[in-house]
PDB file of N, CA, C and O in Angstrom:
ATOM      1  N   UNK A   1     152.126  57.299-161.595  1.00  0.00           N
ATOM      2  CA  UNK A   1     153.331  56.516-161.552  1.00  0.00           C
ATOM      3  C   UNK A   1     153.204  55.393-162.575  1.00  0.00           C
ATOM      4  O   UNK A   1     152.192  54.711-162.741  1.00  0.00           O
ATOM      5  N   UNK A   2     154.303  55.287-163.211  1.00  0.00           N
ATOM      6  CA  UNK A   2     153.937  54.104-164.311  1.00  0.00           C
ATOM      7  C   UNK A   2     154.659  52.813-163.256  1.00  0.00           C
ATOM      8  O   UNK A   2     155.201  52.611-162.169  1.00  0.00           O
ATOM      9  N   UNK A   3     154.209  52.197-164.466  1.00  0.00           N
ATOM     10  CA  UNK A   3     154.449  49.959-163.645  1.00  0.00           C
ATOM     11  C   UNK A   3     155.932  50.113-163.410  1.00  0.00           C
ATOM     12  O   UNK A   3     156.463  49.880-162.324  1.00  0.00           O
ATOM     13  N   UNK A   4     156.818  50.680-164.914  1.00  0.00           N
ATOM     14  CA  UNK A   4     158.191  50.599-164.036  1.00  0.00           C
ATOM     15  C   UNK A   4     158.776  51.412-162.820  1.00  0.00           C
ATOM     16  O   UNK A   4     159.662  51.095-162.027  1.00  0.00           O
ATOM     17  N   UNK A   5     158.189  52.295-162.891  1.00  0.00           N
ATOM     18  CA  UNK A   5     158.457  52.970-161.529  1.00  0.00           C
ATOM     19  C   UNK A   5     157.981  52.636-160.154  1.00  0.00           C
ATOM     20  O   UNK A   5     158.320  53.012-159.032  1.00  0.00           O
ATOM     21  N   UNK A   6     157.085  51.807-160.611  1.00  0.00           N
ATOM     22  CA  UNK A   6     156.088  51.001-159.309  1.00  0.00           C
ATOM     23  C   UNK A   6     156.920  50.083-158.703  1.00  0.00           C
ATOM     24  O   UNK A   6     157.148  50.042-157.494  1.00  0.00           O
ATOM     25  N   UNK A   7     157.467  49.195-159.716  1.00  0.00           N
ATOM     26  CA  UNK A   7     158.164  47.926-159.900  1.00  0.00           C
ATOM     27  C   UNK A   7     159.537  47.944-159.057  1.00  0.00           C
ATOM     28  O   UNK A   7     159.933  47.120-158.233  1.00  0.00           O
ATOM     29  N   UNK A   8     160.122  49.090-159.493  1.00  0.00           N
ATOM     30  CA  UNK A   8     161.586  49.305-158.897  1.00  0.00           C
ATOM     31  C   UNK A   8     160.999  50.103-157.844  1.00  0.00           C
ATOM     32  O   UNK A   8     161.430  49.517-156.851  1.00  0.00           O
ATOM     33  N   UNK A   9     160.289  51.067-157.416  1.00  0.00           N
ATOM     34  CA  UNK A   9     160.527  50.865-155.927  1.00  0.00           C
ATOM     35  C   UNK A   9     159.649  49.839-154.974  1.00  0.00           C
ATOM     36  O   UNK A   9     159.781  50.004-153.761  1.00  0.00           O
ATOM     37  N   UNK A  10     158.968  49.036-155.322  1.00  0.00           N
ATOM     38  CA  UNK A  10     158.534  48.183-154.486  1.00  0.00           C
ATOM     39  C   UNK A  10     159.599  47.410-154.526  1.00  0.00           C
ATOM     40  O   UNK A  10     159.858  46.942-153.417  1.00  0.00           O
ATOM     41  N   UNK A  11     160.693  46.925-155.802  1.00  0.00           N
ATOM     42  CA  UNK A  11     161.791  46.094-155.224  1.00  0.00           C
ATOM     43  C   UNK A  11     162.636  46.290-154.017  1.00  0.00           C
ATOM     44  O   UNK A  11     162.970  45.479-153.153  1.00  0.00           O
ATOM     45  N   UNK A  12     162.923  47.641-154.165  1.00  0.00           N
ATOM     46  CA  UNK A  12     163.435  48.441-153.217  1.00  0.00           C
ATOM     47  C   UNK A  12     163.079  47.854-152.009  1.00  0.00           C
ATOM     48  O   UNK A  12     163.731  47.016-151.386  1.00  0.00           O
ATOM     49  N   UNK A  13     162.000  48.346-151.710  1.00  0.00           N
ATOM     50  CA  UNK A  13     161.405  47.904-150.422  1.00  0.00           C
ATOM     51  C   UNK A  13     160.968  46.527-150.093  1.00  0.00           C
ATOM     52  O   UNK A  13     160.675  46.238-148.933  1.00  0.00           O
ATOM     53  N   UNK A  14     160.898  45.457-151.285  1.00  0.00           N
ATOM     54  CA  UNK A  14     160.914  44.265-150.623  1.00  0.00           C
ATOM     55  C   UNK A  14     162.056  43.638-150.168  1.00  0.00           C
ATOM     56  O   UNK A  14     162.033  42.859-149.215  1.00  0.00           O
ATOM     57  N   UNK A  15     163.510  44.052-151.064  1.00  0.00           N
ATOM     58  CA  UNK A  15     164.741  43.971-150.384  1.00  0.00           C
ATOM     59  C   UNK A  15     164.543  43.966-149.125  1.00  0.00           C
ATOM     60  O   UNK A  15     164.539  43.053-148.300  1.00  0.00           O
ATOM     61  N   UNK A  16     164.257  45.866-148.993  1.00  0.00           N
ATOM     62  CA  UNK A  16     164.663  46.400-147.481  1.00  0.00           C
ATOM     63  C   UNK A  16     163.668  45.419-146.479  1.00  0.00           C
ATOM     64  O   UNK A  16     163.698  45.567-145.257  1.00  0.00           O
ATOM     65  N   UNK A  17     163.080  44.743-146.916  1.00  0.00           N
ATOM     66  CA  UNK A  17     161.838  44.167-145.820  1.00  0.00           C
ATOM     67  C   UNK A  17     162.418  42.772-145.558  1.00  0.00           C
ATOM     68  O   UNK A  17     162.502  42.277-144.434  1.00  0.00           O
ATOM     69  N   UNK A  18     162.744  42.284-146.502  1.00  0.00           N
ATOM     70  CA  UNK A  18     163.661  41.251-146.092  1.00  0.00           C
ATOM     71  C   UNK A  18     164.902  40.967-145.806  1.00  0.00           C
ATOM     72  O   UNK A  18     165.519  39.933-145.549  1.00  0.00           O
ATOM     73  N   UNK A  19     165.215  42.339-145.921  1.00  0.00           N
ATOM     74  CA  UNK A  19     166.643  42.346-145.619  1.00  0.00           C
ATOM     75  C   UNK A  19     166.443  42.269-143.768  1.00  0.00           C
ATOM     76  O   UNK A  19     167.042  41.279-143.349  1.00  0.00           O
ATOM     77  N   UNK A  20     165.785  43.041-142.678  1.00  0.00           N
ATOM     78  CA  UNK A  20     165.403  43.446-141.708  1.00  0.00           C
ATOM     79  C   UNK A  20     164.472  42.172-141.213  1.00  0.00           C
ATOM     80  O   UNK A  20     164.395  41.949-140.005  1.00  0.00           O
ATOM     81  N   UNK A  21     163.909  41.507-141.968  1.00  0.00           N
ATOM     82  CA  UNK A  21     163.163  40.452-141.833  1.00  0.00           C
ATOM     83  C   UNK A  21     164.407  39.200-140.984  1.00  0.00           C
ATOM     84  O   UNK A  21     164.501  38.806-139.822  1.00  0.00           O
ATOM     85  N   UNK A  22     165.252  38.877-142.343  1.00  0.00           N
ATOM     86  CA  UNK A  22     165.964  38.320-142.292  1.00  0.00           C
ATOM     87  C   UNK A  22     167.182  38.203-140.705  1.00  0.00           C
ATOM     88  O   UNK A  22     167.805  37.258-140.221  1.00  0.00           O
ATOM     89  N   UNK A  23     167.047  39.839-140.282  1.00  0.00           N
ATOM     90  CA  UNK A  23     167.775  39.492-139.327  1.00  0.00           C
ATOM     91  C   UNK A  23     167.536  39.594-137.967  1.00  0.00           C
ATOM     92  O   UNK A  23     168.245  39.667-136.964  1.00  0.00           O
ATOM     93  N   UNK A  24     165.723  39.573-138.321  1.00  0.00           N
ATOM     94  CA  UNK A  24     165.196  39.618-137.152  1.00  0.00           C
ATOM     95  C   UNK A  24     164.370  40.620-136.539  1.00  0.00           C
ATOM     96  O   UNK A  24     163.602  40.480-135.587  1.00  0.00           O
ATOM     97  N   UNK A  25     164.729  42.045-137.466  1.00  0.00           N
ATOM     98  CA  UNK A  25     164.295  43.604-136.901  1.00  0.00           C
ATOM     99  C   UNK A  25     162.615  43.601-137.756  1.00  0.00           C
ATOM    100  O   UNK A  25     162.319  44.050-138.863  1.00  0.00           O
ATOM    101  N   UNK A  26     161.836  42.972-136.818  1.00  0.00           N
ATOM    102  CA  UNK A  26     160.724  43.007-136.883  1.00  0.00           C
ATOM    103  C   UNK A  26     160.283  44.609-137.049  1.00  0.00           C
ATOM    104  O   UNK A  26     159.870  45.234-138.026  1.00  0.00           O
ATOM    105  N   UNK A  27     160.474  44.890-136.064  1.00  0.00           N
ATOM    106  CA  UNK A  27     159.713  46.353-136.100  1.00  0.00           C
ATOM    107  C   UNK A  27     160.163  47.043-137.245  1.00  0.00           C
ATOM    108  O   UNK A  27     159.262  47.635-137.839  1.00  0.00           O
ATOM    109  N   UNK A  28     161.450  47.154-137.797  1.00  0.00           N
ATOM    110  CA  UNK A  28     161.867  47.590-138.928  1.00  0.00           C
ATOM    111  C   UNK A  28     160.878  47.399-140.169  1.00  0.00           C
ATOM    112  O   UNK A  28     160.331  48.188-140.939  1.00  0.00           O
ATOM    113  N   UNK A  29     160.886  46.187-140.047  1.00  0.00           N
ATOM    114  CA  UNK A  29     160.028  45.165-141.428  1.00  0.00           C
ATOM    115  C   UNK A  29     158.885  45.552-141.208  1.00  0.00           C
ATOM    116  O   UNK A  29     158.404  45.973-142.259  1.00  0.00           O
ATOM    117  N   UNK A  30     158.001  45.650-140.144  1.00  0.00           N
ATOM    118  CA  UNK A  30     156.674  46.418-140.107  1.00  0.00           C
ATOM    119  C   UNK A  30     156.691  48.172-140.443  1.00  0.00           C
ATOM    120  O   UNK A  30     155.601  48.693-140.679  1.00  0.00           O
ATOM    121  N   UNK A  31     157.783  48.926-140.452  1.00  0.00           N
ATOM    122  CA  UNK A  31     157.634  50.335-140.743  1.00  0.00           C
ATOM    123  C   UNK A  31     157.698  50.028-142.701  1.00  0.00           C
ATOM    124  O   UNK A  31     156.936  50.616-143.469  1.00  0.00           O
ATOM    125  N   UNK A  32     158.521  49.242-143.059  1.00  0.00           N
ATOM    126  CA  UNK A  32     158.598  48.990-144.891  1.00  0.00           C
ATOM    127  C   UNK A  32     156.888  48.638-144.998  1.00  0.00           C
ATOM    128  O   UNK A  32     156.085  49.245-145.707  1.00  0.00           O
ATOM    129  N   UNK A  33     156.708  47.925-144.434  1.00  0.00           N
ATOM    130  CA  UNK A  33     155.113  47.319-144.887  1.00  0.00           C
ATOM    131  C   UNK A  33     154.164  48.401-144.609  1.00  0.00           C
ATOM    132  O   UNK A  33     153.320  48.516-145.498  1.00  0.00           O
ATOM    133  N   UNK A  34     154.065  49.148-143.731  1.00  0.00           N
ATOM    134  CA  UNK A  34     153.864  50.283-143.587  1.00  0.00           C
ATOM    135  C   UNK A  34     153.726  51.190-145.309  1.00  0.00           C
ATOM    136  O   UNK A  34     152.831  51.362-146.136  1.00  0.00           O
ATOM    137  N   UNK A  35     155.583  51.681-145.130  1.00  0.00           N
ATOM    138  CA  UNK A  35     155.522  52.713-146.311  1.00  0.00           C
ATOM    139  C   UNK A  35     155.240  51.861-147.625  1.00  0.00           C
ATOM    140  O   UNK A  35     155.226  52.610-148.602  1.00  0.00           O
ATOM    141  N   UNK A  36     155.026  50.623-147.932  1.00  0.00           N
ATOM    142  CA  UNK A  36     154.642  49.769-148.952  1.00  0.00           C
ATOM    143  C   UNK A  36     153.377  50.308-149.043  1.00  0.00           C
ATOM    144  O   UNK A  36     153.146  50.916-150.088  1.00  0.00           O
ATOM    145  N   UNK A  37     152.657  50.256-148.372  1.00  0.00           N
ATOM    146  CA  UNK A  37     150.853  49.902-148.201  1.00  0.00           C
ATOM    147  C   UNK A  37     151.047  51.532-148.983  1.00  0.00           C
ATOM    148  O   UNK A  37     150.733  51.583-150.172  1.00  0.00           O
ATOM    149  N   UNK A  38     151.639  53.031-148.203  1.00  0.00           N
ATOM    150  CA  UNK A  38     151.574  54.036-148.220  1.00  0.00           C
ATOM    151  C   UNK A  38     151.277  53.936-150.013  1.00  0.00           C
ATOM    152  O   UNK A  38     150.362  54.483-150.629  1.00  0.00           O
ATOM    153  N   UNK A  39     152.454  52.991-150.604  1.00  0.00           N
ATOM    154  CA  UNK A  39     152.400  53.189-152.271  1.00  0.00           C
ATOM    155  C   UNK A  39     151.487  53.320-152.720  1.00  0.00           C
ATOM    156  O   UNK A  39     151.381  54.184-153.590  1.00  0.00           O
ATOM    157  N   UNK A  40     150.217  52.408-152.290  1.00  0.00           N
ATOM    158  CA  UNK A  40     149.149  52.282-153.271  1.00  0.00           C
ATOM    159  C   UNK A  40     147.952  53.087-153.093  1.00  0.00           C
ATOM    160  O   UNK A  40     147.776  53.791-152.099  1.00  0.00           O
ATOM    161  N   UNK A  41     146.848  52.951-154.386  1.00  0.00           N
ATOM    162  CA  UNK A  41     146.380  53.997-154.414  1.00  0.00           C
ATOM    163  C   UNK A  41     145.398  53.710-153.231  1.00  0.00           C
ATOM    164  O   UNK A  41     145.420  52.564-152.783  1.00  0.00           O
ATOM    165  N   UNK A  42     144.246  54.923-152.483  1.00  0.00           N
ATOM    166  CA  UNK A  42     143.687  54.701-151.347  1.00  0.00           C
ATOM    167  C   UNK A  42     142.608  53.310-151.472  1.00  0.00           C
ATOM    168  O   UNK A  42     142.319  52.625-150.491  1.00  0.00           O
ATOM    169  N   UNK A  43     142.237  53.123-152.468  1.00  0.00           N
ATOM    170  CA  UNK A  43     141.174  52.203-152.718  1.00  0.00           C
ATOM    171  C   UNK A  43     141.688  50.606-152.488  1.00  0.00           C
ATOM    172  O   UNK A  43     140.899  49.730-152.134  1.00  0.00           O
ATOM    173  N   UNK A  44     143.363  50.312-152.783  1.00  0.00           N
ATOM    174  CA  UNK A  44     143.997  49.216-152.418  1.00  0.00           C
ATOM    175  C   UNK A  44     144.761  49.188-151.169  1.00  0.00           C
ATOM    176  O   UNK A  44     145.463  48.279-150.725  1.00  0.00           O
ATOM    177  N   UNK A  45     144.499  50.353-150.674  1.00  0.00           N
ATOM    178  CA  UNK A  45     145.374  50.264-149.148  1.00  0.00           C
ATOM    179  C   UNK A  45     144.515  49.515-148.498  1.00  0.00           C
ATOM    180  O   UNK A  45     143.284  49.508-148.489  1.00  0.00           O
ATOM    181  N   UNK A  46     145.741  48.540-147.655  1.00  0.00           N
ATOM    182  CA  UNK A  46     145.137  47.543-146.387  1.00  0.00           C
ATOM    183  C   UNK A  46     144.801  48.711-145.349  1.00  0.00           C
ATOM    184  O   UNK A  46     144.735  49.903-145.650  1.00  0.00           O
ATOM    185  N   UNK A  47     144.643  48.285-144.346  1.00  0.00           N
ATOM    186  CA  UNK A  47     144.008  49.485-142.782  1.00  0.00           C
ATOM    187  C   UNK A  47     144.707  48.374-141.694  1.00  0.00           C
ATOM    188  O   UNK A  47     144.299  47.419-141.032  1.00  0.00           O
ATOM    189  N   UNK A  48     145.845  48.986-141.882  1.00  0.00           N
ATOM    190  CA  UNK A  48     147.027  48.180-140.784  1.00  0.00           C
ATOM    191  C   UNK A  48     146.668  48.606-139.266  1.00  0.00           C
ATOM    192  O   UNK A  48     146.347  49.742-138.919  1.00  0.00           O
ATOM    193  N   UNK A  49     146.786  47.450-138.414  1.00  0.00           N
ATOM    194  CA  UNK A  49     146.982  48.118-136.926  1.00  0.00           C
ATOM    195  C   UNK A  49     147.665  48.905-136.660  1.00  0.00           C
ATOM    196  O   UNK A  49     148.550  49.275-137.431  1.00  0.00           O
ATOM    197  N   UNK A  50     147.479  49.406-135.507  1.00  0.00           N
ATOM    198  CA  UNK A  50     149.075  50.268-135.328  1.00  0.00           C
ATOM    199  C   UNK A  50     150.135  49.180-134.811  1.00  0.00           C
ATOM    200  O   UNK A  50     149.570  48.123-134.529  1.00  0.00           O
ATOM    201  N   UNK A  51     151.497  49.161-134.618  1.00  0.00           N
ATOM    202  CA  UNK A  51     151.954  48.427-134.108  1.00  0.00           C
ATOM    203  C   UNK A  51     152.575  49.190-132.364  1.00  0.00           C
ATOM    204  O   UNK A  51     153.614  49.706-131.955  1.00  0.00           O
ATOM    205  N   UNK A  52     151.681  48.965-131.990  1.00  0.00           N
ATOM    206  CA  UNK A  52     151.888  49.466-130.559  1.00  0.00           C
ATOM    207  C   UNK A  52     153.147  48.841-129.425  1.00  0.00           C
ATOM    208  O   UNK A  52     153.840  49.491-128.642  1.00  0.00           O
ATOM    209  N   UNK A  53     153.134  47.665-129.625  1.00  0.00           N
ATOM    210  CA  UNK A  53     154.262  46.813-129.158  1.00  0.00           C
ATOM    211  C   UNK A  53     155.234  46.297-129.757  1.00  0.00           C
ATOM    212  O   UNK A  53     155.017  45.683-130.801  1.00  0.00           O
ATOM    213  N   UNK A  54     156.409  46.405-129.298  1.00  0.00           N
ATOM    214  CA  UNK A  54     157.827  45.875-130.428  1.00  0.00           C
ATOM    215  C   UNK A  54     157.264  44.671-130.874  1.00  0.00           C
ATOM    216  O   UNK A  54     157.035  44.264-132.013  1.00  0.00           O
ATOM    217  N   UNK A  55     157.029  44.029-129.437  1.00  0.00           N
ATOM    218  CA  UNK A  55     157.030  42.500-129.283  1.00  0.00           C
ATOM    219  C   UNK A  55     156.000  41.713-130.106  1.00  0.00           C
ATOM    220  O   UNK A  55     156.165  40.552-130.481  1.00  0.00           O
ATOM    221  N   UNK A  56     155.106  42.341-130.305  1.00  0.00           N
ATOM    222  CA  UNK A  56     153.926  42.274-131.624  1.00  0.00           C
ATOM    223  C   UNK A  56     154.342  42.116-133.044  1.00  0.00           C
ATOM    224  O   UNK A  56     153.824  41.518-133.987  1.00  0.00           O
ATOM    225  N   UNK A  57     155.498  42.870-132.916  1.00  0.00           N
ATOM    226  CA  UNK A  57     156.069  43.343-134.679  1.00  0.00           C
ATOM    227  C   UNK A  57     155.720  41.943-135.260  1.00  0.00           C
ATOM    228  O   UNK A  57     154.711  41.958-135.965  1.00  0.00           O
ATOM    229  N   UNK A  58     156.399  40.603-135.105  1.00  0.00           N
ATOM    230  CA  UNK A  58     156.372  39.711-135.834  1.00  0.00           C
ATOM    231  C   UNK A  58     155.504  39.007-136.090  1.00  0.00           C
ATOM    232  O   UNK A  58     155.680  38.230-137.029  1.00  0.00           O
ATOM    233  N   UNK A  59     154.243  38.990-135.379  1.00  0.00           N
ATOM    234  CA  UNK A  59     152.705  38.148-135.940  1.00  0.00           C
ATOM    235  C   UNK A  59     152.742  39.607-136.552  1.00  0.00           C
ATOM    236  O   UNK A  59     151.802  39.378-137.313  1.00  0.00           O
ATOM    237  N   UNK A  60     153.120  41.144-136.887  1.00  0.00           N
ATOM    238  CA  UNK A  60     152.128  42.082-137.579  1.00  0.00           C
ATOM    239  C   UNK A  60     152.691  41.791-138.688  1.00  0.00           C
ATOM    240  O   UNK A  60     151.836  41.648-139.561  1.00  0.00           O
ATOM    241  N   UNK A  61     153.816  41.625-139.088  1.00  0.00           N
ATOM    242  CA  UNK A  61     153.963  41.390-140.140  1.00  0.00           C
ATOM    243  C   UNK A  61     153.821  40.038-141.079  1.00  0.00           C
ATOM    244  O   UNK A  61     153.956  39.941-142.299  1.00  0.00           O
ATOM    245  N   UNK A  62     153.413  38.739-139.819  1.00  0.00           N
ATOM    246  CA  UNK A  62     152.975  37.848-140.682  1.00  0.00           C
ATOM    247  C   UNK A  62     151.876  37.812-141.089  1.00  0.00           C
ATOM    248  O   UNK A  62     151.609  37.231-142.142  1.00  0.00           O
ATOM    249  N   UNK A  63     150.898  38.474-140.295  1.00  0.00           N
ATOM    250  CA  UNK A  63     149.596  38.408-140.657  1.00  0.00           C
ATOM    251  C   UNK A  63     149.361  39.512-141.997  1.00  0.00           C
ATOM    252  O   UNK A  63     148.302  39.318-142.594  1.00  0.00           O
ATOM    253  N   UNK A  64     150.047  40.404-142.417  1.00  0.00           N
ATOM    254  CA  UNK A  64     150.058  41.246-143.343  1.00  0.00           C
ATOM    255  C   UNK A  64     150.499  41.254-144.535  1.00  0.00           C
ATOM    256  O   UNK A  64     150.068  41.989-145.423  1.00  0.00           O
ATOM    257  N   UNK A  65     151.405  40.427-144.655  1.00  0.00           N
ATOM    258  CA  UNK A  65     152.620  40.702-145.729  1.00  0.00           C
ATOM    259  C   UNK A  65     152.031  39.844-146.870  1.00  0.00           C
ATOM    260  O   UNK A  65     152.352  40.189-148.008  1.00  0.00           O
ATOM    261  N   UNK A  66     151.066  38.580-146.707  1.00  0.00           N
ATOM    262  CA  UNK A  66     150.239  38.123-147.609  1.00  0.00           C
ATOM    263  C   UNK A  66     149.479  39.266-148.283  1.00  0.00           C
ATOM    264  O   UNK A  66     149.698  39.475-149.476  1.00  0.00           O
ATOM    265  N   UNK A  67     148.652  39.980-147.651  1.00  0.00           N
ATOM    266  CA  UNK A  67     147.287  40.838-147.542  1.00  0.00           C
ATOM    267  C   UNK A  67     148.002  41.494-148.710  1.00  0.00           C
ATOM    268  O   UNK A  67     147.593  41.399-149.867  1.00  0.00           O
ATOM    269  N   UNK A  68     149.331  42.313-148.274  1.00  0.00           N
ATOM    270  CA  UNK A  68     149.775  43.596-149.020  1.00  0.00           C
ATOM    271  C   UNK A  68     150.245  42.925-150.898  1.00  0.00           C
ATOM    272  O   UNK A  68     149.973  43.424-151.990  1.00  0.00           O
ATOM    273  N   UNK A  69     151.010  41.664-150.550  1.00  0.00           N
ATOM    274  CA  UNK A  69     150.812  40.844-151.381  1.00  0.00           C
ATOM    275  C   UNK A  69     150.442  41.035-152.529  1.00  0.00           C
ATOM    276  O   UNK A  69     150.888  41.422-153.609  1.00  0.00           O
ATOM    277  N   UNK A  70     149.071  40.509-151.851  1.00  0.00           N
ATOM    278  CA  UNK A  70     148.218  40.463-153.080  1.00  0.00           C
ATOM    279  C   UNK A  70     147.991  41.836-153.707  1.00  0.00           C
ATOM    280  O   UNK A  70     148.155  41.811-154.927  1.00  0.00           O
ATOM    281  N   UNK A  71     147.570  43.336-153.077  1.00  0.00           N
ATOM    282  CA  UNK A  71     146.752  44.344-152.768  1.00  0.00           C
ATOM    283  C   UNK A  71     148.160  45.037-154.018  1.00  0.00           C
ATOM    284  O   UNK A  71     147.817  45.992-154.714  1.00  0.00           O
ATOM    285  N   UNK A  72     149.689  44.461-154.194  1.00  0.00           N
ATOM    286  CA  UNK A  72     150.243  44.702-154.633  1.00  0.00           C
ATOM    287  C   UNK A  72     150.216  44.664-156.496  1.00  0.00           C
ATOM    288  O   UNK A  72     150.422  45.502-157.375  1.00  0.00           O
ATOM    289  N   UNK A  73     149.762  42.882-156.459  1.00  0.00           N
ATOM    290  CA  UNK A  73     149.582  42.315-157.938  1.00  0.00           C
ATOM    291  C   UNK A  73     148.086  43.117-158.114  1.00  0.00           C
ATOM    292  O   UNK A  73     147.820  43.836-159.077  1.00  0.00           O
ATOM    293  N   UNK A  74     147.517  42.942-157.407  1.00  0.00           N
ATOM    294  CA  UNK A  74     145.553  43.819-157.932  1.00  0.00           C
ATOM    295  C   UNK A  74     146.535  45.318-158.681  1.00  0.00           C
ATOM    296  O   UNK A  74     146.497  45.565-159.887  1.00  0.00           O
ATOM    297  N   UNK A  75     147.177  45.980-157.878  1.00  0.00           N
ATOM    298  CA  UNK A  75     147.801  47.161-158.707  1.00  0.00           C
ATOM    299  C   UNK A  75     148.835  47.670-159.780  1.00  0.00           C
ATOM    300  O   UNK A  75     148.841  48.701-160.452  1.00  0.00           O
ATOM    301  N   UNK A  76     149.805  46.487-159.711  1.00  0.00           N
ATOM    302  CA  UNK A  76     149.988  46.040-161.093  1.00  0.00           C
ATOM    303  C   UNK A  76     149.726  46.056-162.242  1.00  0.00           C
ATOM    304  O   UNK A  76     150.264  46.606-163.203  1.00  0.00           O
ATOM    305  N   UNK A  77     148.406  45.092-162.083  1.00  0.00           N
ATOM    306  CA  UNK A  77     147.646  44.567-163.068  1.00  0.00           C
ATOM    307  C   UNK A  77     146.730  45.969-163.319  1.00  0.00           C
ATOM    308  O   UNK A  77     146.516  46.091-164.525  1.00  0.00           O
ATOM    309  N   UNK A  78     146.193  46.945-162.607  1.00  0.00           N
ATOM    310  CA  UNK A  78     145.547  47.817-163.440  1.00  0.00           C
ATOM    311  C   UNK A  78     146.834  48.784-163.611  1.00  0.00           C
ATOM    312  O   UNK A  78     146.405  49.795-164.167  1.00  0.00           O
ATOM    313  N   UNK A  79     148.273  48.923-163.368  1.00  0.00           N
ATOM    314  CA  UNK A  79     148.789  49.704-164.478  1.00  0.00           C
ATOM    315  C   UNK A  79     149.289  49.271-165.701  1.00  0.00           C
ATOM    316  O   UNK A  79     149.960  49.780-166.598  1.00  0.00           O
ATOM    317  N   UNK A  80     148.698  48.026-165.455  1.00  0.00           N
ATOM    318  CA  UNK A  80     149.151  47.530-167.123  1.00  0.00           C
ATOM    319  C   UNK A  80     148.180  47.577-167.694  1.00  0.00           C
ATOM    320  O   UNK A  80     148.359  47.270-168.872  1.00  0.00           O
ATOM    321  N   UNK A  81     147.044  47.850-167.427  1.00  0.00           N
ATOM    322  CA  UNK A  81     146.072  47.907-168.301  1.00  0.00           C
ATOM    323  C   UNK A  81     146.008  49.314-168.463  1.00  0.00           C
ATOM    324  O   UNK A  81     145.249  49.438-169.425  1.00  0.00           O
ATOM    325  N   UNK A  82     146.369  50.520-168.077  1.00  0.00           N
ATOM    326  CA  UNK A  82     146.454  51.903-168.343  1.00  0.00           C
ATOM    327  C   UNK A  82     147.703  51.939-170.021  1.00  0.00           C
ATOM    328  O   UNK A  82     148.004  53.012-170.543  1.00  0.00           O
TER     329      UNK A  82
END
C-alpha cells in the first residue's frame, strides 16, 4: 500500500471515529480503532483487549487511541522512506 493510500483511508476512519466518538457511540469508535490497528503491518499492531463490555467502550478507547496514534506516524514514516 503506498502513503497515499494509507493516508486517505486512515482519514476515512479517523472521521468515522470521531464522528461516533463525538456522539457518544463508544462501542462504535472502539470497532474503527479496531479495523485501524487491522491497517498496519503485524509488527506495528497494538494487542487490543477485547472489548467485552459496552460500558467499558470509553476508557477502551481512551486508553488506546494515543497508542494507535503513534503506531500510526512509526508507519508513515517508513512508507516514506520506501
Amino acid at each position: 500500500m503506498s502513503l497515499q493510500e494509507f493516508d486517505a483511508l486512515i482519514d476515512r476512519m479517523k472521521l468515522a471515529y470521531e464522528y461516533a466518538e463525538n456522539l457518544g457511540q463508544y462501542v462504535e469508535a472502539a470497532k474503527v480503532l479496531y479495523q485501524m490497528n487491522d491497517q498496519l503491518p503485524d509488527d506495528l499492531q497494538l494487542i487490543l483487549d477485547d472489548l467485552e463490555n459496552p460500558e467499558s467502550a470509553k476508557s477502551f478507547i481512551i486508553k488506546y487511541n494515543n497508542e494507535l496514534k503513534s503506531a500510526i506516524v512509526n508507519y508513515r514514516q517508513r512508507l516514506m522512506n520506501f
